[in-house]
PyMOL Python script that loads the backbone (N, CA, C, O; Angstrom):
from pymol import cmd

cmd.read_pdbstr("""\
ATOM      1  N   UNK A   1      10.748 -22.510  12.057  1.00  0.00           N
ATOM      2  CA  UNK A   1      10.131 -21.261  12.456  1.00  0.00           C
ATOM      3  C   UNK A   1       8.981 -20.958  11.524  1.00  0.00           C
ATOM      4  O   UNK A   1       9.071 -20.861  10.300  1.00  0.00           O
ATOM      5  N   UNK A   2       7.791 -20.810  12.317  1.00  0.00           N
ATOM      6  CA  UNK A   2       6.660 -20.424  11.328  1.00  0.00           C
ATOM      7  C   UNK A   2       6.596 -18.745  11.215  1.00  0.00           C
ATOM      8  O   UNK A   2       7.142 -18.336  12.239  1.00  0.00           O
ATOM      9  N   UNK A   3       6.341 -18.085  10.742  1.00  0.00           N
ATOM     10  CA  UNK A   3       5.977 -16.650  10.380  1.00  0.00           C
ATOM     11  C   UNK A   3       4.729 -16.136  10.616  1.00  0.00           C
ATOM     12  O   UNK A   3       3.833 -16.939  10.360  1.00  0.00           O
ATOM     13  N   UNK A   4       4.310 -14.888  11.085  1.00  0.00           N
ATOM     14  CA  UNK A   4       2.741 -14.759  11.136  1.00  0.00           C
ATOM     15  C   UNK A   4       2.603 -14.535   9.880  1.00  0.00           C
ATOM     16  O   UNK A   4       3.375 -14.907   8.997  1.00  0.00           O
ATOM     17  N   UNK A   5       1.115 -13.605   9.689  1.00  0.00           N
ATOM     18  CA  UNK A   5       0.610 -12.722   8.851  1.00  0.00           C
ATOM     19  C   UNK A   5       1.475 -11.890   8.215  1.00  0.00           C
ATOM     20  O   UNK A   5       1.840 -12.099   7.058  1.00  0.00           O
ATOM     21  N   UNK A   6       1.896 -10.812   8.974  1.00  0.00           N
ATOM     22  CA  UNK A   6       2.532  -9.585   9.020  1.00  0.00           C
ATOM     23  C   UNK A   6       3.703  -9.749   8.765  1.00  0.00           C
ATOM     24  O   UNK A   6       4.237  -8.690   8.434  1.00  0.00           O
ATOM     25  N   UNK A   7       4.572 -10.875   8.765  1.00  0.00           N
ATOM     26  CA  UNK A   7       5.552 -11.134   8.562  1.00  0.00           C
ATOM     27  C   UNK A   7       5.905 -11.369   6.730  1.00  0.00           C
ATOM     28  O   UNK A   7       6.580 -12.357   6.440  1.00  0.00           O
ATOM     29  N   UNK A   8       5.582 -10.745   5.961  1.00  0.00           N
ATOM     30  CA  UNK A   8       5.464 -11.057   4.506  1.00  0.00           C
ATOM     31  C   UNK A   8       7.196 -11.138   4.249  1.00  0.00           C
ATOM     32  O   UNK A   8       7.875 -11.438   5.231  1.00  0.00           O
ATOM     33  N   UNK A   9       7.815 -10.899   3.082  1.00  0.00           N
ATOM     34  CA  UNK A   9       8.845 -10.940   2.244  1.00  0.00           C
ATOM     35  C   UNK A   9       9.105  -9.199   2.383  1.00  0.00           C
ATOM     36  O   UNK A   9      10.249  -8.888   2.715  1.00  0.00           O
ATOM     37  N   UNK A  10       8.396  -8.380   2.215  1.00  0.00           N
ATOM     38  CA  UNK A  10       8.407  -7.280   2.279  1.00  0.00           C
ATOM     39  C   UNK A  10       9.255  -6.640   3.462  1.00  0.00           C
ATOM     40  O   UNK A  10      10.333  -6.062   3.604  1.00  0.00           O
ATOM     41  N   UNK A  11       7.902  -7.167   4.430  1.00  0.00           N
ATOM     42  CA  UNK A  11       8.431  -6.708   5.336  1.00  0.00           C
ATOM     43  C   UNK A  11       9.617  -7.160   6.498  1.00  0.00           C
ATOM     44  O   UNK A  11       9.877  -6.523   7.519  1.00  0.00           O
ATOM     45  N   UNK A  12      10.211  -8.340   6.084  1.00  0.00           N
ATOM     46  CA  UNK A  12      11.299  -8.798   6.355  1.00  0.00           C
ATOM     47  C   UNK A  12      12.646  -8.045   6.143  1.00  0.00           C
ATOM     48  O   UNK A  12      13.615  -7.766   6.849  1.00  0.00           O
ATOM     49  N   UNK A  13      12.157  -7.781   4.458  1.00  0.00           N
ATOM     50  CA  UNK A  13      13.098  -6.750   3.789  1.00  0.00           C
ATOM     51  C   UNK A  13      13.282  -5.099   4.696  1.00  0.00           C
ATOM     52  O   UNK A  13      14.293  -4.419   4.871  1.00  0.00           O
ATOM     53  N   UNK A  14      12.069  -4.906   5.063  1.00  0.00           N
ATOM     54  CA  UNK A  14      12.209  -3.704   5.457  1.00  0.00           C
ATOM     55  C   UNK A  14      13.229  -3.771   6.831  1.00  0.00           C
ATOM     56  O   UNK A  14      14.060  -2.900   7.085  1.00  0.00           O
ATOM     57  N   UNK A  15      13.048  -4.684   7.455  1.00  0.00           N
ATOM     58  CA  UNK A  15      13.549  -5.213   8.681  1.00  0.00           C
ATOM     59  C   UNK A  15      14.688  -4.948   8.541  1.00  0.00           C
ATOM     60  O   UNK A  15      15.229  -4.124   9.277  1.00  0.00           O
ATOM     61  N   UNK A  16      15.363  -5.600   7.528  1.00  0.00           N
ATOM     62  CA  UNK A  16      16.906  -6.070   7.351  1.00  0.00           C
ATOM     63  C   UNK A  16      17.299  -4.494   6.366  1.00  0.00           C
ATOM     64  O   UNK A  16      18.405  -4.458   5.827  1.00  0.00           O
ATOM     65  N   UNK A  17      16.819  -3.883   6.281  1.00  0.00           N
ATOM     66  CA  UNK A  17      16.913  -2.808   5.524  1.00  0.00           C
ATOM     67  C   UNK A  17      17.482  -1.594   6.677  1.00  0.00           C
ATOM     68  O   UNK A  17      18.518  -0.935   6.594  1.00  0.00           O
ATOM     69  N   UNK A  18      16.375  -1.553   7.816  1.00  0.00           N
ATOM     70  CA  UNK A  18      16.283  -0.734   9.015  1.00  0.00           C
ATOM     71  C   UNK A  18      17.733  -1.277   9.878  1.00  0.00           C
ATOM     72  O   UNK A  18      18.470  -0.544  10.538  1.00  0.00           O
ATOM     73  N   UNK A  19      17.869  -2.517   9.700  1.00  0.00           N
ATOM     74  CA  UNK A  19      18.917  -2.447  10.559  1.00  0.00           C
ATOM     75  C   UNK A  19      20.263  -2.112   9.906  1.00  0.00           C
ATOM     76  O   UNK A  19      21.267  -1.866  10.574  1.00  0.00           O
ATOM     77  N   UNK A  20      20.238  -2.114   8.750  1.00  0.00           N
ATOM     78  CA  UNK A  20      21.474  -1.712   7.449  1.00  0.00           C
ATOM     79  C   UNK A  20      21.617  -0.288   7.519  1.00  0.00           C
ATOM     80  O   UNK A  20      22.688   0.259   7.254  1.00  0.00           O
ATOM     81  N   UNK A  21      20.590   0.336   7.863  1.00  0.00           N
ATOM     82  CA  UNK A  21      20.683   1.775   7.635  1.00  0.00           C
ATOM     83  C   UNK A  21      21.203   2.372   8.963  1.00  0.00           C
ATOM     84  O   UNK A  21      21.951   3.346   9.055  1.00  0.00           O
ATOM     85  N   UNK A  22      20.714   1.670   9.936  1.00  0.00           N
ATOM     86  CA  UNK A  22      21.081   2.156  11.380  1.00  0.00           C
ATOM     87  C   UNK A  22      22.523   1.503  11.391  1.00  0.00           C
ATOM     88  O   UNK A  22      23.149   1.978  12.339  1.00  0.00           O
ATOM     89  N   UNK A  23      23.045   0.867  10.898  1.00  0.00           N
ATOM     90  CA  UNK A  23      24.276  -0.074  11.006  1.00  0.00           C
ATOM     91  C   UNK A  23      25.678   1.673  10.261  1.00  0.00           C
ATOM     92  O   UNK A  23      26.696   2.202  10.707  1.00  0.00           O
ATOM     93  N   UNK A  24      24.900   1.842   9.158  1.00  0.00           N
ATOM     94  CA  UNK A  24      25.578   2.805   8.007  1.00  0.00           C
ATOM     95  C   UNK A  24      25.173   3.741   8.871  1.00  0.00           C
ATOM     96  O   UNK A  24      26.383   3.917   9.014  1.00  0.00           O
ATOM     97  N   UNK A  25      24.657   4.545   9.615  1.00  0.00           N
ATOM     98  CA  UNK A  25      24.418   6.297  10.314  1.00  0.00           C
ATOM     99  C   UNK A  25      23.644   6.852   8.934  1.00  0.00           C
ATOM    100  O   UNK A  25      23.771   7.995   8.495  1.00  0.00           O
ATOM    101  N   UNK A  26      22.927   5.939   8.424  1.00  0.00           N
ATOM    102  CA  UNK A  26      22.182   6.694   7.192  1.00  0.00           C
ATOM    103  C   UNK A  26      20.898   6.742   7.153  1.00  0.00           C
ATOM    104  O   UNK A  26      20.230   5.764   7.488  1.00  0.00           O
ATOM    105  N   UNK A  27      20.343   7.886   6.737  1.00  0.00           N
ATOM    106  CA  UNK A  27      18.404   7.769   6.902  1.00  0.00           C
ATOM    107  C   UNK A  27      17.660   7.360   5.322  1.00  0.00           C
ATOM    108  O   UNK A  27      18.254   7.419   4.245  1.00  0.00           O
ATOM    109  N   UNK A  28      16.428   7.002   5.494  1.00  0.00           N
ATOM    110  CA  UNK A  28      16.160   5.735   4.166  1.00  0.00           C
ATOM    111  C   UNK A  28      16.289   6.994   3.030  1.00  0.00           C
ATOM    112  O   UNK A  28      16.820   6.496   2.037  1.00  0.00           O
ATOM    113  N   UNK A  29      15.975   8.597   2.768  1.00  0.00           N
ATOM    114  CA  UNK A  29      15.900   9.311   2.212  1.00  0.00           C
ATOM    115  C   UNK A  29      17.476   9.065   1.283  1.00  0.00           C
ATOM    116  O   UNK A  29      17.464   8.639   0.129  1.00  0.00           O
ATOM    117  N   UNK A  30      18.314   9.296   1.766  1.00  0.00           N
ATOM    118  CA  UNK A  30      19.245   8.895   1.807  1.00  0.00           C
ATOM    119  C   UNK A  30      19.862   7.959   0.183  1.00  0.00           C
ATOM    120  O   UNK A  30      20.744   8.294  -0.607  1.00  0.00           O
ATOM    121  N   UNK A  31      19.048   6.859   0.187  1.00  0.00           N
ATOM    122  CA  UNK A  31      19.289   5.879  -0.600  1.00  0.00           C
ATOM    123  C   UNK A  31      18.637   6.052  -1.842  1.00  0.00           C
ATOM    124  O   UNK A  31      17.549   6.621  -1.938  1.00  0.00           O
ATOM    125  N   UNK A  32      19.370   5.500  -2.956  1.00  0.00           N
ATOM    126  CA  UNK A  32      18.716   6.234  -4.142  1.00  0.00           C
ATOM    127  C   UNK A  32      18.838   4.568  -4.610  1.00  0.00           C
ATOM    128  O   UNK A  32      18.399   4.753  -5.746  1.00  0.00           O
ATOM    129  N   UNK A  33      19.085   3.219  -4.575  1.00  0.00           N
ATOM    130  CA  UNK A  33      18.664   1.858  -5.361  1.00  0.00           C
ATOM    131  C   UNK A  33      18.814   1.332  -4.315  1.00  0.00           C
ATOM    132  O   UNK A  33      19.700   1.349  -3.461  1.00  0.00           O
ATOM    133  N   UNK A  34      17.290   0.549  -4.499  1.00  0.00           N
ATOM    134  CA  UNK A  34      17.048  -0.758  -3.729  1.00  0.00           C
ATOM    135  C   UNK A  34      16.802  -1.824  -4.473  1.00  0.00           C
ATOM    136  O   UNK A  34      16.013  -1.808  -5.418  1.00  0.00           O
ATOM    137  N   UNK A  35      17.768  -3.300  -3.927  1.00  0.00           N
ATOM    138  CA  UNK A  35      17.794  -4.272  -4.922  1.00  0.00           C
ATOM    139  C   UNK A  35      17.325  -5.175  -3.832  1.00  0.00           C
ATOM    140  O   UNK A  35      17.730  -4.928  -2.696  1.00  0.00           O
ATOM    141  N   UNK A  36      16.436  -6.305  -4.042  1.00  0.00           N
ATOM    142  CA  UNK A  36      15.736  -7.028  -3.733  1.00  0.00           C
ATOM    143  C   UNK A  36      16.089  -8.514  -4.170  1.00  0.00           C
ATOM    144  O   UNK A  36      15.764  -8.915  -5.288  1.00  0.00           O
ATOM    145  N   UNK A  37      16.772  -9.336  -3.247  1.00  0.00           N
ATOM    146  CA  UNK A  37      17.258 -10.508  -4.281  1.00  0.00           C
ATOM    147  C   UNK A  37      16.383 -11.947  -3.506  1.00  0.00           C
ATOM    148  O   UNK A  37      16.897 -12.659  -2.643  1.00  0.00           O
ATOM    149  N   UNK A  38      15.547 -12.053  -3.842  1.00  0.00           N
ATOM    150  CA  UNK A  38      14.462 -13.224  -3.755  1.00  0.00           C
ATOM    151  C   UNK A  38      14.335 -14.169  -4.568  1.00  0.00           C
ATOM    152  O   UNK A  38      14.798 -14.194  -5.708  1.00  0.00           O
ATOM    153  N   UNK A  39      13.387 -15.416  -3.777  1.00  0.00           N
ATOM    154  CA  UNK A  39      12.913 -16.248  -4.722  1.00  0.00           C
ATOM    155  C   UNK A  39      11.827 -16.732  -3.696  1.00  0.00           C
ATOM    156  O   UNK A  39      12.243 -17.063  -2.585  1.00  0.00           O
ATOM    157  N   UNK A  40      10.261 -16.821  -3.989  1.00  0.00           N
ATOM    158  CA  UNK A  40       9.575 -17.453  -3.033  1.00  0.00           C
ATOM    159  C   UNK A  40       8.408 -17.291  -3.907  1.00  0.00           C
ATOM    160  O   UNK A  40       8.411 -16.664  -4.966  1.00  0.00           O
ATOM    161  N   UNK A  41       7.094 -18.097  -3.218  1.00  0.00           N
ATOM    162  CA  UNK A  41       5.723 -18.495  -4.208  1.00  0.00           C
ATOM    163  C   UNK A  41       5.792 -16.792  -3.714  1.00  0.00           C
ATOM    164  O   UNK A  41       6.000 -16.410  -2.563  1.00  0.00           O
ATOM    165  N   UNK A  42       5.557 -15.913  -4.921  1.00  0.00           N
ATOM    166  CA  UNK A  42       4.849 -14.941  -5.264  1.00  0.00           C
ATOM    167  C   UNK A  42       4.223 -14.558  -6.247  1.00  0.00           C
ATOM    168  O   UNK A  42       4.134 -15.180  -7.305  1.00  0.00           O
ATOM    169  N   UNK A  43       3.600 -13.231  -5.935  1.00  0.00           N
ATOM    170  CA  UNK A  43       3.119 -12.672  -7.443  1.00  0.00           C
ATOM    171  C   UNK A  43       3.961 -11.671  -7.682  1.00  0.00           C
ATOM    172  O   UNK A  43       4.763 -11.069  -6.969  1.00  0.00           O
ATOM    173  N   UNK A  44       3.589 -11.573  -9.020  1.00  0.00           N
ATOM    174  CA  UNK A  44       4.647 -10.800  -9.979  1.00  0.00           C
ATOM    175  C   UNK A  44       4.525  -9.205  -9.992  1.00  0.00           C
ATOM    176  O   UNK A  44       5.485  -8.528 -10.358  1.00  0.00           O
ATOM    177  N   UNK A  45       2.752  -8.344  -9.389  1.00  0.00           N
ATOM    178  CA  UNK A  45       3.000  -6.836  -9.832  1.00  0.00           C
ATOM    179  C   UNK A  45       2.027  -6.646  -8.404  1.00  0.00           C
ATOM    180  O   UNK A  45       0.848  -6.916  -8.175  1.00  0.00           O
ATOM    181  N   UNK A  46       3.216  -5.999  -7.504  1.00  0.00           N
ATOM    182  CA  UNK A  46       4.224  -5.331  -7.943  1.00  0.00           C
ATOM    183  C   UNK A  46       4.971  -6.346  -7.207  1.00  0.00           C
ATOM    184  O   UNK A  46       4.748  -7.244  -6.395  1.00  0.00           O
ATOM    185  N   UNK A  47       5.964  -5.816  -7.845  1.00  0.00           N
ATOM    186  CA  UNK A  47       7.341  -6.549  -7.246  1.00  0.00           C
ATOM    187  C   UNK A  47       7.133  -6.314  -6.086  1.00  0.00           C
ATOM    188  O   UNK A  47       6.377  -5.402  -5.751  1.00  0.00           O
ATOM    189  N   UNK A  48       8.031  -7.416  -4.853  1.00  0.00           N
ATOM    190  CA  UNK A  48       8.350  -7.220  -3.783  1.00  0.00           C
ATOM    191  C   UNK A  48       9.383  -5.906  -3.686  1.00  0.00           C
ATOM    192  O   UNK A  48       8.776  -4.972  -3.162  1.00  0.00           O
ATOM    193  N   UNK A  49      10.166  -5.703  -3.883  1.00  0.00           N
ATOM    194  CA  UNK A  49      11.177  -4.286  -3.836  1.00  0.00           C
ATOM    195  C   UNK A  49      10.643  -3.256  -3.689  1.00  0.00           C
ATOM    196  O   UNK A  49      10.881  -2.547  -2.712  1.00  0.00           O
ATOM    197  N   UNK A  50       9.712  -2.902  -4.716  1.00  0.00           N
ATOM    198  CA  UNK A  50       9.072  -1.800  -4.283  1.00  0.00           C
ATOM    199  C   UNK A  50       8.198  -1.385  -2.817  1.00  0.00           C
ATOM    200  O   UNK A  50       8.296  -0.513  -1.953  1.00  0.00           O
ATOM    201  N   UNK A  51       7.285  -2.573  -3.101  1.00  0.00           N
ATOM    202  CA  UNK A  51       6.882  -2.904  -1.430  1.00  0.00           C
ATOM    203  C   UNK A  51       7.746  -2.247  -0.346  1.00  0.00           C
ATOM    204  O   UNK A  51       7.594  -1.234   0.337  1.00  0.00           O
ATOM    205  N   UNK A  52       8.656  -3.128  -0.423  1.00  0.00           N
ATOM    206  CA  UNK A  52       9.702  -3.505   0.690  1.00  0.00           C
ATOM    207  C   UNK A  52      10.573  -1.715   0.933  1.00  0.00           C
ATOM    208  O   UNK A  52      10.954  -1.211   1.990  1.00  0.00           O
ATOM    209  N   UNK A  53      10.629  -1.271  -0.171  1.00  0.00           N
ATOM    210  CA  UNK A  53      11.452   0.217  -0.210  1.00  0.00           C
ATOM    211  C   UNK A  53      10.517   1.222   0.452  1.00  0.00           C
ATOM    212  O   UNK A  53      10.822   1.938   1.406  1.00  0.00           O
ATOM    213  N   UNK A  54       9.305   1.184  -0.188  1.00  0.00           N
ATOM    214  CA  UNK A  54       8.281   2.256   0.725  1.00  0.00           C
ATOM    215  C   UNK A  54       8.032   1.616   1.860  1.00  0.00           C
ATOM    216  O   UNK A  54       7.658   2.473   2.659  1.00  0.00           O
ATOM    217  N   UNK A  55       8.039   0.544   2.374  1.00  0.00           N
ATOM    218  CA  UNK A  55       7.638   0.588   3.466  1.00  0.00           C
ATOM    219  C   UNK A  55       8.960   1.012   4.679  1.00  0.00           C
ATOM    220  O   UNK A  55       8.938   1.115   5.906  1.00  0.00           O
ATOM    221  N   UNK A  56       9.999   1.176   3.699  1.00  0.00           N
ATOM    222  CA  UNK A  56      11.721   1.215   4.860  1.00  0.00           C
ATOM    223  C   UNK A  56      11.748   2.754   4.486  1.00  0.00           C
ATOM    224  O   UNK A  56      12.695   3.286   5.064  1.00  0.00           O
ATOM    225  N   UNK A  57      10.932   3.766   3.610  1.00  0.00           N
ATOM    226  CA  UNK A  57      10.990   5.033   3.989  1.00  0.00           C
ATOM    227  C   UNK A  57      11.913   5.974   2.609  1.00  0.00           C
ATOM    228  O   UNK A  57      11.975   7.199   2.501  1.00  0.00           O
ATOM    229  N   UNK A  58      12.558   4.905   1.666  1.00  0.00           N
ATOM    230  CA  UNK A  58      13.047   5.454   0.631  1.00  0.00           C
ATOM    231  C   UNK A  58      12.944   5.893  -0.752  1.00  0.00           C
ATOM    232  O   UNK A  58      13.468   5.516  -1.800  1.00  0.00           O
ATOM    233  N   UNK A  59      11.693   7.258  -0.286  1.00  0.00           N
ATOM    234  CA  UNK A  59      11.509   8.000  -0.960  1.00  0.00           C
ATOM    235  C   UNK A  59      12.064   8.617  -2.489  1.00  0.00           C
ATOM    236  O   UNK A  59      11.397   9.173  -3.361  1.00  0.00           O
ATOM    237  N   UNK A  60      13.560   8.293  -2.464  1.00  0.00           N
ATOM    238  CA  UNK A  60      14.151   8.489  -3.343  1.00  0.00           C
ATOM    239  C   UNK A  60      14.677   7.248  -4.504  1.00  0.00           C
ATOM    240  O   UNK A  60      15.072   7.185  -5.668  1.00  0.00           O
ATOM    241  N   UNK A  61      14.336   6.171  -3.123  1.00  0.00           N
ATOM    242  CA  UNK A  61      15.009   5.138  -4.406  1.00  0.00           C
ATOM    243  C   UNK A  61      14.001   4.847  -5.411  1.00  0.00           C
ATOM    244  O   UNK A  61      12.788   5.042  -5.331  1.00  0.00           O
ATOM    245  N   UNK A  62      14.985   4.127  -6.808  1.00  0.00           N
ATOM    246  CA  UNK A  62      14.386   2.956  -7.751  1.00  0.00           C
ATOM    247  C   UNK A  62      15.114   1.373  -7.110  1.00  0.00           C
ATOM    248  O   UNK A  62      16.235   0.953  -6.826  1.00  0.00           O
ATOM    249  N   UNK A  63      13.668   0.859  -7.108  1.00  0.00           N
ATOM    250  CA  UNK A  63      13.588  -0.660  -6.506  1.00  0.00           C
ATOM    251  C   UNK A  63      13.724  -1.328  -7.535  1.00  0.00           C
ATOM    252  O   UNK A  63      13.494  -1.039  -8.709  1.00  0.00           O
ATOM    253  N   UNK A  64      14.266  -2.616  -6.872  1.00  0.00           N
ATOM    254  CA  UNK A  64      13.874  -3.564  -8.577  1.00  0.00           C
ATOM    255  C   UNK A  64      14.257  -5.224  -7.499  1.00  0.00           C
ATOM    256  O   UNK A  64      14.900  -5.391  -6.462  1.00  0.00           O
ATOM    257  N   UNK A  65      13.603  -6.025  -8.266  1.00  0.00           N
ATOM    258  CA  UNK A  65      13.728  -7.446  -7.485  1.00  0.00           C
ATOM    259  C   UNK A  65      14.682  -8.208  -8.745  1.00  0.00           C
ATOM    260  O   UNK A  65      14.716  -8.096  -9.970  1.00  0.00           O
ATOM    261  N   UNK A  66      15.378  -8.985  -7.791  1.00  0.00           N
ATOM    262  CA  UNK A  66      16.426 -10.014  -8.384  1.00  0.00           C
ATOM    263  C   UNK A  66      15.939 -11.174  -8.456  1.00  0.00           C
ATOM    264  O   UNK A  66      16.157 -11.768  -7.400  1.00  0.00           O
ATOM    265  N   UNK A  67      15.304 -11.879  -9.293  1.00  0.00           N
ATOM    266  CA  UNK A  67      14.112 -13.090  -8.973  1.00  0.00           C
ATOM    267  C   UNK A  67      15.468 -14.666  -9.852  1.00  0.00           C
ATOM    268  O   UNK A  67      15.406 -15.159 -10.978  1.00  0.00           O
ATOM    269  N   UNK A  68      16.045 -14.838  -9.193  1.00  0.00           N
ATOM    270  CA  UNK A  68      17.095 -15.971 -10.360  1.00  0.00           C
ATOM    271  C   UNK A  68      16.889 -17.800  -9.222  1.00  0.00           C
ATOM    272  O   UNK A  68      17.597 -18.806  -9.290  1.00  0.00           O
ATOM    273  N   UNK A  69      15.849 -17.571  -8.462  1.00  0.00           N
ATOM    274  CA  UNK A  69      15.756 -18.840  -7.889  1.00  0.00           C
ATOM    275  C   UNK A  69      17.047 -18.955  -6.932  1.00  0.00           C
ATOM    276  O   UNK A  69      17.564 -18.052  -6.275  1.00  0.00           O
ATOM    277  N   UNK A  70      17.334 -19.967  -7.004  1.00  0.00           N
ATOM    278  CA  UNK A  70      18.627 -20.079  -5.839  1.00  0.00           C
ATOM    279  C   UNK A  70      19.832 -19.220  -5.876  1.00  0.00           C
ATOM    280  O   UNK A  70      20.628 -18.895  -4.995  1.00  0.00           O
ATOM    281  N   UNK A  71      19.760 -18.974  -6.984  1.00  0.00           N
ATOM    282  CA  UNK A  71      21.074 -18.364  -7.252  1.00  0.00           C
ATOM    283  C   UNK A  71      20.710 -16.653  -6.634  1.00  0.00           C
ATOM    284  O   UNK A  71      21.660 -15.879  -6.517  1.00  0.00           O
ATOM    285  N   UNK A  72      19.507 -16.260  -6.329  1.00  0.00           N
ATOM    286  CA  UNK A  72      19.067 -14.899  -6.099  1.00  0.00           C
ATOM    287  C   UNK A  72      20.202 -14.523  -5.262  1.00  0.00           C
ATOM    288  O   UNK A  72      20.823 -13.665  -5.890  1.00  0.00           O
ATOM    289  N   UNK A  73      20.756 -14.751  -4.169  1.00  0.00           N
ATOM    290  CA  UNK A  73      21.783 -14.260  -3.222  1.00  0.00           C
ATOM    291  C   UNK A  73      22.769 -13.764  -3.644  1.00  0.00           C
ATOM    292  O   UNK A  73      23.211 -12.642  -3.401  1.00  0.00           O
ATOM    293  N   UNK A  74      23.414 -15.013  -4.676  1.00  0.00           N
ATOM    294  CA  UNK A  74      24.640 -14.531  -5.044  1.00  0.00           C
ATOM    295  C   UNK A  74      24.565 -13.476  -6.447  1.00  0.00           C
ATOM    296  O   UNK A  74      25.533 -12.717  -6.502  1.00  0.00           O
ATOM    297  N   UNK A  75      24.015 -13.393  -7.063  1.00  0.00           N
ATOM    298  CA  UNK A  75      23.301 -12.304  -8.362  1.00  0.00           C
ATOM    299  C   UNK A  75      23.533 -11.059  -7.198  1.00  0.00           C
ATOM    300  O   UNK A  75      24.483 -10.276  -7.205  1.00  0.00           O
ATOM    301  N   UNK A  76      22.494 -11.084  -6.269  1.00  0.00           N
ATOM    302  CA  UNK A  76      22.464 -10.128  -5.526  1.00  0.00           C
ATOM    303  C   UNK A  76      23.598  -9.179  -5.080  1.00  0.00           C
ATOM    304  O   UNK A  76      23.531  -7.955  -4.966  1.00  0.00           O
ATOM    305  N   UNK A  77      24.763 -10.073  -4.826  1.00  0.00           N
ATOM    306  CA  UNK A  77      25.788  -9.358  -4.181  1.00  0.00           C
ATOM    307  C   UNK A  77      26.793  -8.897  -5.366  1.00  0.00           C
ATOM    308  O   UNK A  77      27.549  -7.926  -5.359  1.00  0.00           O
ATOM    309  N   UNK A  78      26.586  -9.898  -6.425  1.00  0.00           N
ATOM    310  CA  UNK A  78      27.400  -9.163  -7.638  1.00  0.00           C
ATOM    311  C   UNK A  78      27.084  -8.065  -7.762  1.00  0.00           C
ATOM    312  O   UNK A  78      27.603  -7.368  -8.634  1.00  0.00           O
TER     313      UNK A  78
END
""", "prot")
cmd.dss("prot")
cmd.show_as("cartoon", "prot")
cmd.util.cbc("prot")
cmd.orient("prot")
């Protein structure tokens, strides 16, 4: 599967974010930490998390990215 443009890391996140929140009956205000557990050619400022949090609407959270290479998933869920 190729990806467009628009399709960044971000906004993937936001994707999978929107459907988490609609999954929970919860609105993005709502959420106060967003954790971001990646690994892909990026740049470093700003983090993807932050990105990815304003663009899913959560005003309230602190973002932060989990950058550990393969292992990012499982870090993540710890």
């Amino acid at each position: 599967h190729r990806v467009n443009e628009t399709e960044t890391v971000p906004y993937m996140a936001m994707k999978a974010a929107q459907d988490a929140l609609a999954d929970a009956k919860m609105k993005p205000e709502e959420i106060d930490l967003f954790i971001l557990a990646n690994w892909t050619d990026r740049y470093y400022l700003p983090d993807l998390a932050p990105q990815a949090s304003k663009l899913t609407g959560t005003k309230n959270a602190l973002a932060f990215d989990i950058s550990t290479a393969c292992t990012g998933f499982v870090h993540g869920v710890q």
